[in-house]
C-alpha positions as CSV (number, residue, x, y, z in Angstrom):
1,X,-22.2,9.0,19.2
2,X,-21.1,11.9,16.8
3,X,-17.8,13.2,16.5
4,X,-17.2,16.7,16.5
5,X,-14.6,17.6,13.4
6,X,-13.0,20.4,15.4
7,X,-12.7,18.0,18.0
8,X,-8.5,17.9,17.5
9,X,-7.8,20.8,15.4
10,X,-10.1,23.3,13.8
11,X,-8.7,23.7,10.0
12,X,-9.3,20.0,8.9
13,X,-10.8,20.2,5.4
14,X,-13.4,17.8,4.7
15,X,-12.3,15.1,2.7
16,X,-13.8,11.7,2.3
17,X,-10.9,10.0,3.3
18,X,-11.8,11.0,6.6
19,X,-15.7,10.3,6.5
20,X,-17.1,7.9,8.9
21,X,-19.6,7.6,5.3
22,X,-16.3,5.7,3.0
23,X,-15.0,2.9,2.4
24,X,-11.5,3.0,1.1
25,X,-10.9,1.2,-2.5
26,X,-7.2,2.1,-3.4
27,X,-5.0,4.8,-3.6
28,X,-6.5,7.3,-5.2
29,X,-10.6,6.2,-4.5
30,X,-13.1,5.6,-1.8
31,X,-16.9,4.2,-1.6
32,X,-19.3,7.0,-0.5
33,X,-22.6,5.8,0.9
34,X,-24.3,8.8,-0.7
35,X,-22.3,10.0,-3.9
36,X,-20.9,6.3,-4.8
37,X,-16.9,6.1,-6.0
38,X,-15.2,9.1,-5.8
39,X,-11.5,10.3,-5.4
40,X,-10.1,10.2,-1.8
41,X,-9.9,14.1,-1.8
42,X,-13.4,14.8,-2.7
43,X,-16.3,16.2,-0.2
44,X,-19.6,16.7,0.2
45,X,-22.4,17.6,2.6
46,X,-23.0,14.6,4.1
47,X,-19.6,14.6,5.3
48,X,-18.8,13.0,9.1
49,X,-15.5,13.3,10.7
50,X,-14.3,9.9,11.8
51,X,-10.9,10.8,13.4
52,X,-9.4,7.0,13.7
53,X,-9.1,7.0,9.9
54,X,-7.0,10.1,9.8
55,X,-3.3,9.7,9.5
56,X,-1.1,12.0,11.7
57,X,1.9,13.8,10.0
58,X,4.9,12.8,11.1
59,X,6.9,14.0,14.2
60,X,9.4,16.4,13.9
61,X,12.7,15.2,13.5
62,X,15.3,16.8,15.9
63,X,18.4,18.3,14.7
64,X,21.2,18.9,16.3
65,X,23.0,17.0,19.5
66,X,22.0,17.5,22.7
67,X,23.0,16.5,26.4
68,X,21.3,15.7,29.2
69,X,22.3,18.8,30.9
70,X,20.6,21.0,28.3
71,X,16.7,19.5,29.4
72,X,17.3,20.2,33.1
73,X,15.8,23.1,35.0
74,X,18.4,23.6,37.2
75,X,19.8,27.5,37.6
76,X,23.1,27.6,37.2
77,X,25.0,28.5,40.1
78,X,27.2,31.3,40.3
């Protein structure tokens, strides 16, 4: 089964941290099938989005205090 790399979001850049083709090494380095060790941010042609080696950023953090009353739908009545 091949995964589309637009499948989440459409301005992913190819990188071969996220190539079904690499194996991770270290920080900075991964094992390409096809060009050998290379640094995590390199790409090539050959390149095949695997999603579940992508990391997410992180959420949001939400600022600010809120009540329950301010996530109702509710009209308020006049």
């Amino acid at each position: 089964m091949r995964i589309n790399r637009f499948l989440f979001r459409r301005d992913i850049e190819p990188r071969c941290l996220y190539c079904a083709r690499a194996v991770p090494l270290d920080d900075s380095h991964v094992a390409c099938r096809k060009k050998g060790v290379v640094p995590r941010e390199h790409a090539c042609r050959a390149f095949r989005y695997d999603p579940l080696r992508r990391i997410p950023p992180k959420p949001a953090v939400i600022r600010g205090r809120f009540s329950d009353e301010d996530f109702t739908l509710e009209e308020p009545e006049e």
